[in-house]
C-alpha positions as CSV (number, residue, x, y, z in Angstrom):
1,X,-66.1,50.1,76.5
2,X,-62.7,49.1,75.2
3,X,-63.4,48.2,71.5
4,X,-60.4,46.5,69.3
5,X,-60.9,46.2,65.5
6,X,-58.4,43.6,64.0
7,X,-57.9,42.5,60.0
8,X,-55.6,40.1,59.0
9,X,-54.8,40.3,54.8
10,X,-52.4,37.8,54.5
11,X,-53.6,34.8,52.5
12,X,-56.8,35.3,50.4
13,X,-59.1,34.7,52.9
14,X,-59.3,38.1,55.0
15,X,-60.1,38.1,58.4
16,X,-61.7,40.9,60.6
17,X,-62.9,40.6,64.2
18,X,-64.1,43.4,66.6
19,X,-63.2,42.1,70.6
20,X,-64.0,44.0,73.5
21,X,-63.0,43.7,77.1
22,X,-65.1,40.6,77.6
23,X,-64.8,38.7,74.4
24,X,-65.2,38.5,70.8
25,X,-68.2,40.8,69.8
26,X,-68.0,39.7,66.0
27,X,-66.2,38.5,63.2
28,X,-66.3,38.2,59.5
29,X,-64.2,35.0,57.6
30,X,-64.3,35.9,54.2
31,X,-64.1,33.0,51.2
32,X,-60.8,32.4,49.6
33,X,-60.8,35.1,46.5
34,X,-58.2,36.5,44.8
35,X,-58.9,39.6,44.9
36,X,-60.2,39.3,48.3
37,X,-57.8,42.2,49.7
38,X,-58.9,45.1,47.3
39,X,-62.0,45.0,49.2
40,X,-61.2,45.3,52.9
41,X,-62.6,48.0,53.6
42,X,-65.9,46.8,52.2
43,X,-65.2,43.6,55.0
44,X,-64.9,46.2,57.5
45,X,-67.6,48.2,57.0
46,X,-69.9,45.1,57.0
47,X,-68.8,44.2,60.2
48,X,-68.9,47.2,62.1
49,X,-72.5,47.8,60.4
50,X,-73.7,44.3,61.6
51,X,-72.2,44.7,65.3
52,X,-73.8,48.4,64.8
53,X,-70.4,49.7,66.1
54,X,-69.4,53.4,64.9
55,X,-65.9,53.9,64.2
56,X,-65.6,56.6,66.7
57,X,-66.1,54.1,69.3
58,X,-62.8,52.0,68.6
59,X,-59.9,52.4,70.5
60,X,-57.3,50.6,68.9
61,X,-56.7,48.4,65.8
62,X,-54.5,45.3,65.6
63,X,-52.9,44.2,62.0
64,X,-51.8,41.1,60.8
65,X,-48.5,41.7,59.2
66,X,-47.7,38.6,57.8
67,X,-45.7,36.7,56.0
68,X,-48.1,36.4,53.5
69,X,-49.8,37.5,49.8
70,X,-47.1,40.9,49.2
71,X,-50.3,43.0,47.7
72,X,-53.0,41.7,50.8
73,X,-50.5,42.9,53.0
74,X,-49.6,46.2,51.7
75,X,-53.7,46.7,51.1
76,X,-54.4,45.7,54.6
77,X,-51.5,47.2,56.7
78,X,-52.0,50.7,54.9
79,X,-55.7,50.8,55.5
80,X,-55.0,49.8,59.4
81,X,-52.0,52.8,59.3
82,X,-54.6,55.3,57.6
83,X,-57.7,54.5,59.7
84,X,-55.7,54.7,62.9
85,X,-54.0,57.8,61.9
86,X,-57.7,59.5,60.9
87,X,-59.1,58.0,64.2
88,X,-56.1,58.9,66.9
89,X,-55.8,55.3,67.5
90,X,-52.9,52.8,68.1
91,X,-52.2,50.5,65.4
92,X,-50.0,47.5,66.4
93,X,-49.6,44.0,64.1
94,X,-49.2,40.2,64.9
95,X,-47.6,37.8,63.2
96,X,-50.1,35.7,61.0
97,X,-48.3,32.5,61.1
98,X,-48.0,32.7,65.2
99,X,-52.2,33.8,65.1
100,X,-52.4,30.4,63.2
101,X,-50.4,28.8,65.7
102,X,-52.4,30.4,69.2
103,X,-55.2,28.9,67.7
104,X,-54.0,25.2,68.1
105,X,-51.9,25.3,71.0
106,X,-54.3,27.0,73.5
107,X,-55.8,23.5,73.5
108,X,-53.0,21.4,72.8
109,X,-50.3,22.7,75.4
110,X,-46.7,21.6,75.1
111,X,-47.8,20.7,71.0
112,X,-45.4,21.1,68.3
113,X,-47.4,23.4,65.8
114,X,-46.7,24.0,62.5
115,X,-48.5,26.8,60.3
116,X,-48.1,26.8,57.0
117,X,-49.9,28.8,54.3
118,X,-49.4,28.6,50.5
119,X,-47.1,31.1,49.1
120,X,-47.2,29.7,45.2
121,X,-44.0,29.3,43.5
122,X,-43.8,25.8,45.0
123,X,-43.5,27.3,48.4
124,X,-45.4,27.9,51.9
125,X,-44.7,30.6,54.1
126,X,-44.2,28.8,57.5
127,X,-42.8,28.2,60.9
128,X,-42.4,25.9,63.7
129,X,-43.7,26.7,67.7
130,X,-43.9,24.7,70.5
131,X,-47.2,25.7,72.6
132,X,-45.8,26.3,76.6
133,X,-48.6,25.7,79.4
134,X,-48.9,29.5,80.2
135,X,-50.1,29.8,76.7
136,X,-47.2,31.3,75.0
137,X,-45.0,30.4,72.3
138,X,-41.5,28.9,72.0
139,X,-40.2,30.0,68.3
140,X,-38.6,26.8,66.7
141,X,-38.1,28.4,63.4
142,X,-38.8,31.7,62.7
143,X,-41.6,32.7,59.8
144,X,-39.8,31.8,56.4
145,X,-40.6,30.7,52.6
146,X,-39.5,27.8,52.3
147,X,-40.5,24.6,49.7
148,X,-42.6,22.0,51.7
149,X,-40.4,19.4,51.6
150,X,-37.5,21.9,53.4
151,X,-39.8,22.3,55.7
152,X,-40.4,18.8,56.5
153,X,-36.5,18.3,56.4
154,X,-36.6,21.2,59.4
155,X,-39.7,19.9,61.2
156,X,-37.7,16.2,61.6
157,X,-35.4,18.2,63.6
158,X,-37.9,19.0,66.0
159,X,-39.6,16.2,66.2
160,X,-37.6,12.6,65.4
161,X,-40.2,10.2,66.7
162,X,-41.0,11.4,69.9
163,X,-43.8,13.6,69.0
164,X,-46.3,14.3,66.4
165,X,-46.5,18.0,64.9
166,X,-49.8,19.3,64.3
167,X,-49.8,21.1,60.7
168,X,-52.3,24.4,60.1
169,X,-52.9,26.3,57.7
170,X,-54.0,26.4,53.9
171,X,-50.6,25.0,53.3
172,X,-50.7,22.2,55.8
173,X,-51.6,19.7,53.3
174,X,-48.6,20.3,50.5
175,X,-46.1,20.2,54.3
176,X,-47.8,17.0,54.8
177,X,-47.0,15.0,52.0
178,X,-44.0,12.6,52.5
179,X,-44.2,13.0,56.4
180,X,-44.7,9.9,58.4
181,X,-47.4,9.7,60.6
182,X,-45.8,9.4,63.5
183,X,-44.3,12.6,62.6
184,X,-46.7,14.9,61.2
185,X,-50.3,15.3,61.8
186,X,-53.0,17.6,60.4
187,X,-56.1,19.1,61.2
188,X,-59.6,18.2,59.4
189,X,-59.5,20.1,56.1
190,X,-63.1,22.0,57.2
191,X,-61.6,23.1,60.8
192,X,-62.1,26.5,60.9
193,X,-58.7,26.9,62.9
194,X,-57.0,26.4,59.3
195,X,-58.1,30.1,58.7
196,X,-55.7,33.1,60.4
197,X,-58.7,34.7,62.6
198,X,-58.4,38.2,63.4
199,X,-59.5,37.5,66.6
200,X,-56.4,35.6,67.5
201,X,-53.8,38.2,66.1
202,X,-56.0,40.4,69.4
203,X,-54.7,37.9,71.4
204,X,-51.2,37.6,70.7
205,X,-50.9,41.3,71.4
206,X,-53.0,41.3,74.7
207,X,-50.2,38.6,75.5
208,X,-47.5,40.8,75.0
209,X,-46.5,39.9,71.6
210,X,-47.4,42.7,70.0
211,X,-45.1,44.4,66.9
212,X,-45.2,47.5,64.9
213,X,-47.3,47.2,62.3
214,X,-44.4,46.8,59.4
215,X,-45.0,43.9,56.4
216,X,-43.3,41.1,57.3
217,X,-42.8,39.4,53.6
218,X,-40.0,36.7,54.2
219,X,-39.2,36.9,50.6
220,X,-38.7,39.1,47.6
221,X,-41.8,40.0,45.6
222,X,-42.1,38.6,42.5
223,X,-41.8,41.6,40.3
224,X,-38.2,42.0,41.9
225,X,-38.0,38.4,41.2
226,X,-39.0,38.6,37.6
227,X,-36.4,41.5,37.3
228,X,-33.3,39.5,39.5
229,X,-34.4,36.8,36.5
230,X,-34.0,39.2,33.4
231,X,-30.8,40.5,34.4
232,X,-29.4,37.1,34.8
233,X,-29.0,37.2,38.6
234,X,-30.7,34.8,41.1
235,X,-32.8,36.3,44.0
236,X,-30.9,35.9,47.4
Protein backbone atom coordinates (compact mmCIF):
# COMPACT_ATOMS: atom_id res chain seq x y z
CA UNK A 1 0.00 0.00 0.00
CA UNK A 2 0.91 3.46 -1.08
CA UNK A 3 1.69 5.31 2.33
CA UNK A 4 2.39 9.31 2.29
CA UNK A 5 3.77 10.90 5.55
CA UNK A 6 3.18 14.70 5.46
CA UNK A 7 4.34 17.54 8.30
CA UNK A 8 3.67 20.99 8.00
CA UNK A 9 6.08 23.30 10.57
CA UNK A 10 5.00 26.49 9.73
CA UNK A 11 3.15 28.27 12.49
CA UNK A 12 3.44 26.72 16.03
CA UNK A 13 0.98 24.37 15.71
CA UNK A 14 2.76 21.34 13.70
CA UNK A 15 0.81 19.21 11.68
CA UNK A 16 1.55 15.50 10.61
CA UNK A 17 -0.81 13.18 8.72
CA UNK A 18 -0.12 9.71 7.26
CA UNK A 19 -2.72 9.20 3.84
CA UNK A 20 -2.85 6.22 1.96
CA UNK A 21 -4.52 5.41 -1.36
CA UNK A 22 -7.98 5.49 0.10
CA UNK A 23 -7.84 8.23 2.65
CA UNK A 24 -6.45 9.68 5.65
CA UNK A 25 -5.05 6.85 7.93
CA UNK A 26 -4.10 9.36 10.88
CA UNK A 27 -3.16 12.59 12.01
CA UNK A 28 -1.62 14.41 14.83
CA UNK A 29 -2.66 18.45 15.44
CA UNK A 30 -0.30 19.49 17.96
CA UNK A 31 -1.20 22.61 20.54
CA UNK A 32 0.19 25.96 19.73
CA UNK A 33 3.86 25.92 21.52
CA UNK A 34 6.62 27.73 20.91
CA UNK A 35 8.87 25.51 20.79
CA UNK A 36 6.66 23.20 19.06
CA UNK A 37 9.07 22.58 15.96
CA UNK A 38 12.23 21.39 18.00
CA UNK A 39 10.21 18.37 18.62
CA UNK A 40 8.98 17.01 15.26
CA UNK A 41 10.30 14.23 15.15
CA UNK A 42 8.91 13.30 18.51
CA UNK A 43 5.27 14.24 16.58
CA UNK A 44 6.27 11.87 14.05
CA UNK A 45 7.24 9.08 15.78
CA UNK A 46 3.93 9.22 17.78
CA UNK A 47 2.00 9.02 14.92
CA UNK A 48 3.58 6.44 13.01
CA UNK A 49 3.63 4.41 16.50
CA UNK A 50 -0.18 4.95 17.00
CA UNK A 51 -1.08 4.03 13.16
CA UNK A 52 1.61 1.03 13.92
CA UNK A 53 3.13 2.08 10.53
CA UNK A 54 7.12 1.28 10.08
CA UNK A 55 8.99 3.76 8.28
CA UNK A 56 10.14 1.28 5.86
CA UNK A 57 6.65 1.17 4.63
CA UNK A 58 6.40 4.89 3.43
CA UNK A 59 6.78 5.77 0.05
CA UNK A 60 6.94 9.37 -0.07
CA UNK A 61 6.87 12.42 2.21
CA UNK A 62 5.13 15.79 1.51
CA UNK A 63 6.44 19.17 3.34
CA UNK A 64 4.86 22.15 4.03
CA UNK A 65 7.23 24.82 3.03
CA UNK A 66 5.62 27.80 4.11
CA UNK A 67 5.64 31.07 4.43
CA UNK A 68 5.73 30.74 7.90
CA UNK A 69 7.87 30.69 11.60
CA UNK A 70 11.81 30.93 9.74
CA UNK A 71 13.25 28.25 12.54
CA UNK A 72 9.73 25.70 12.16
CA UNK A 73 10.53 25.71 8.77
CA UNK A 74 14.14 25.13 8.53
CA UNK A 75 13.46 22.30 11.52
CA UNK A 76 10.75 20.74 9.52
CA UNK A 77 11.89 20.88 5.83
CA UNK A 78 15.46 19.43 6.90
CA UNK A 79 13.99 16.55 8.80
CA UNK A 80 11.60 15.79 5.56
CA UNK A 81 15.00 16.24 3.24
CA UNK A 82 17.01 13.82 5.73
CA UNK A 83 14.33 11.22 6.32
CA UNK A 84 13.61 10.95 2.61
CA UNK A 85 17.26 10.88 1.71
CA UNK A 86 17.86 7.83 4.58
CA UNK A 87 14.63 6.20 3.27
CA UNK A 88 15.04 6.44 -0.86
CA UNK A 89 11.94 8.39 -0.82
CA UNK A 90 10.59 11.53 -2.80
CA UNK A 91 10.22 14.55 -0.73
CA UNK A 92 8.00 17.25 -2.40
CA UNK A 93 6.43 20.57 -0.33
CA UNK A 94 3.11 22.60 -0.53
CA UNK A 95 2.43 25.78 0.11
CA UNK A 96 0.95 26.30 3.74
CA UNK A 97 -1.07 29.22 3.08
CA UNK A 98 -2.73 27.44 -0.22
CA UNK A 99 -3.24 23.96 2.42
CA UNK A 100 -5.12 26.57 4.54
CA UNK A 101 -7.00 27.73 1.61
CA UNK A 102 -8.01 23.86 0.04
CA UNK A 103 -9.46 23.39 3.22
CA UNK A 104 -12.26 26.03 2.78
CA UNK A 105 -12.85 26.16 -0.71
CA UNK A 106 -13.48 22.39 -1.32
CA UNK A 107 -16.79 23.23 0.22
CA UNK A 108 -17.27 26.68 -0.66
CA UNK A 109 -16.49 26.64 -4.59
CA UNK A 110 -16.13 29.89 -6.43
CA UNK A 111 -15.23 31.51 -2.57
CA UNK A 112 -12.78 34.23 -2.16
CA UNK A 113 -10.46 32.74 0.55
CA UNK A 114 -8.16 34.42 2.54
CA UNK A 115 -5.40 32.61 4.79
CA UNK A 116 -3.66 34.40 7.07
CA UNK A 117 -1.39 33.28 9.83
CA UNK A 118 0.42 35.59 12.38
CA UNK A 119 3.88 36.42 11.48
CA UNK A 120 4.55 38.93 14.72
CA UNK A 121 6.14 42.12 13.96
CA UNK A 122 2.62 43.58 13.38
CA UNK A 123 2.38 41.30 10.38
CA UNK A 124 0.54 38.07 8.86
CA UNK A 125 1.89 36.02 6.30
CA UNK A 126 -1.02 35.77 3.72
CA UNK A 127 -2.62 35.52 0.45
CA UNK A 128 -5.73 35.74 -1.47
CA UNK A 129 -7.44 32.55 -3.72
CA UNK A 130 -10.48 32.25 -5.35
CA UNK A 131 -11.72 28.39 -5.01
CA UNK A 132 -12.69 27.20 -9.01
CA UNK A 133 -15.41 24.26 -9.14
CA UNK A 134 -12.84 21.59 -10.25
CA UNK A 135 -11.34 22.20 -6.96
CA UNK A 136 -8.32 24.18 -7.81
CA UNK A 137 -7.08 27.48 -7.06
CA UNK A 138 -7.03 30.83 -8.78
CA UNK A 139 -3.85 32.84 -7.06
CA UNK A 140 -5.15 36.45 -6.35
CA UNK A 141 -2.12 37.48 -4.42
CA UNK A 142 0.71 35.49 -4.12
CA UNK A 143 1.95 34.39 -0.30
CA UNK A 144 3.44 37.63 1.30
CA UNK A 145 4.00 39.47 4.78
CA UNK A 146 2.21 42.04 4.82
CA UNK A 147 0.52 44.26 7.99
CA UNK A 148 -3.21 43.35 8.29
CA UNK A 149 -4.60 46.41 7.35
CA UNK A 150 -2.47 46.14 3.79
CA UNK A 151 -4.00 43.23 3.42
CA UNK A 152 -7.47 44.41 3.86
CA UNK A 153 -6.53 47.40 1.48
CA UNK A 154 -5.62 44.39 -1.24
CA UNK A 155 -8.56 42.14 -0.36
CA UNK A 156 -11.07 45.36 -1.20
CA UNK A 157 -9.65 44.94 -4.59
CA UNK A 158 -10.91 41.61 -4.94
CA UNK A 159 -13.87 41.90 -3.45
CA UNK A 160 -15.77 45.65 -3.57
CA UNK A 161 -19.22 44.60 -2.42
CA UNK A 162 -20.02 41.85 -4.45
CA UNK A 163 -18.75 39.11 -2.37
CA UNK A 164 -17.74 38.22 1.06
CA UNK A 165 -14.09 36.81 1.62
CA UNK A 166 -13.84 34.07 3.97
CA UNK A 167 -10.67 34.63 6.34
CA UNK A 168 -8.54 31.46 7.85
CA UNK A 169 -5.98 31.07 9.65
CA UNK A 170 -4.54 32.03 13.14
CA UNK A 171 -4.23 35.44 11.68
CA UNK A 172 -7.72 35.77 10.42
CA UNK A 173 -8.90 37.67 13.32
CA UNK A 174 -6.10 40.70 13.33
CA UNK A 175 -7.14 40.77 8.84
CA UNK A 176 -10.50 41.08 10.21
CA UNK A 177 -10.55 44.08 12.13
CA UNK A 178 -11.80 47.20 10.23
CA UNK A 179 -13.33 45.01 7.34
CA UNK A 180 -16.94 45.47 6.78
CA UNK A 181 -19.12 42.74 6.91
CA UNK A 182 -20.18 42.68 3.73
CA UNK A 183 -16.64 42.35 2.91
CA UNK A 184 -14.96 40.06 5.05
CA UNK A 185 -16.07 37.06 6.89
CA UNK A 186 -14.46 34.59 9.25
CA UNK A 187 -14.66 31.23 10.38
CA UNK A 188 -15.69 30.14 14.11
CA UNK A 189 -12.58 30.68 16.18
CA UNK A 190 -12.72 26.68 17.31
CA UNK A 191 -12.99 25.43 13.52
CA UNK A 192 -10.51 23.12 13.15
CA UNK A 193 -10.00 24.34 9.36
CA UNK A 194 -8.04 27.45 11.12
CA UNK A 195 -5.20 24.91 11.59
CA UNK A 196 -2.71 24.10 8.29
CA UNK A 197 -3.50 20.12 8.27
CA UNK A 198 -0.87 18.04 6.83
CA UNK A 199 -3.36 16.22 5.29
CA UNK A 200 -4.33 18.95 3.00
CA UNK A 201 -0.68 19.91 1.86
CA UNK A 202 -1.22 15.66 0.45
CA UNK A 203 -3.79 17.00 -1.42
CA UNK A 204 -2.43 19.94 -3.09
CA UNK A 205 0.31 17.77 -4.43
CA UNK A 206 -1.94 14.77 -5.57
CA UNK A 207 -3.64 17.86 -7.49
CA UNK A 208 -0.67 18.73 -9.25
CA UNK A 209 0.50 21.51 -7.25
CA UNK A 210 3.20 20.04 -5.89
CA UNK A 211 6.88 22.11 -5.37
CA UNK A 212 10.32 21.31 -4.38
CA UNK A 213 10.63 21.16 -1.05
CA UNK A 214 12.69 24.75 -0.64
CA UNK A 215 11.54 27.33 2.43
CA UNK A 216 9.38 29.70 1.23
CA UNK A 217 9.95 32.65 3.89
CA UNK A 218 8.38 35.77 2.16
CA UNK A 219 10.51 38.00 4.27
CA UNK A 220 13.90 38.44 5.83
CA UNK A 221 14.59 36.81 9.16
CA UNK A 222 14.80 38.80 11.92
CA UNK A 223 18.40 38.35 12.78
CA UNK A 224 19.13 39.84 9.27
CA UNK A 225 16.64 42.34 10.25
CA UNK A 226 18.18 43.22 13.60
CA UNK A 227 21.57 43.48 11.65
CA UNK A 228 19.93 45.75 8.30
CA UNK A 229 18.78 47.92 11.77
CA UNK A 230 22.34 48.27 13.37
CA UNK A 231 23.97 49.31 10.31
CA UNK A 232 21.46 51.98 9.70
CA UNK A 233 19.92 50.42 6.64
CA UNK A 234 16.17 49.43 6.24
CA UNK A 235 15.33 45.73 5.24
CA UNK A 236 14.02 45.76 1.53
Amino acid sequence: MSTTFALDTSTRSPSFALVGQSGLIAERLDATDPAAGRRVLEGMHQLLVCAQIDLGNLDRIVVGVGPGGFTGLRIGIATALALGQGLGIAVVGAISLEALAHEVAATHPGAIVVPALDARRREVFSAVYRGRPDGGLDTLLAPCALAPAAVRERLREFTGRQAAAILIGDGAALVAEGLASEVGAMLDLDDPRHHVRAAALVARVDAGFGRPARPVYARLPDAEVNRLNARGQSPA
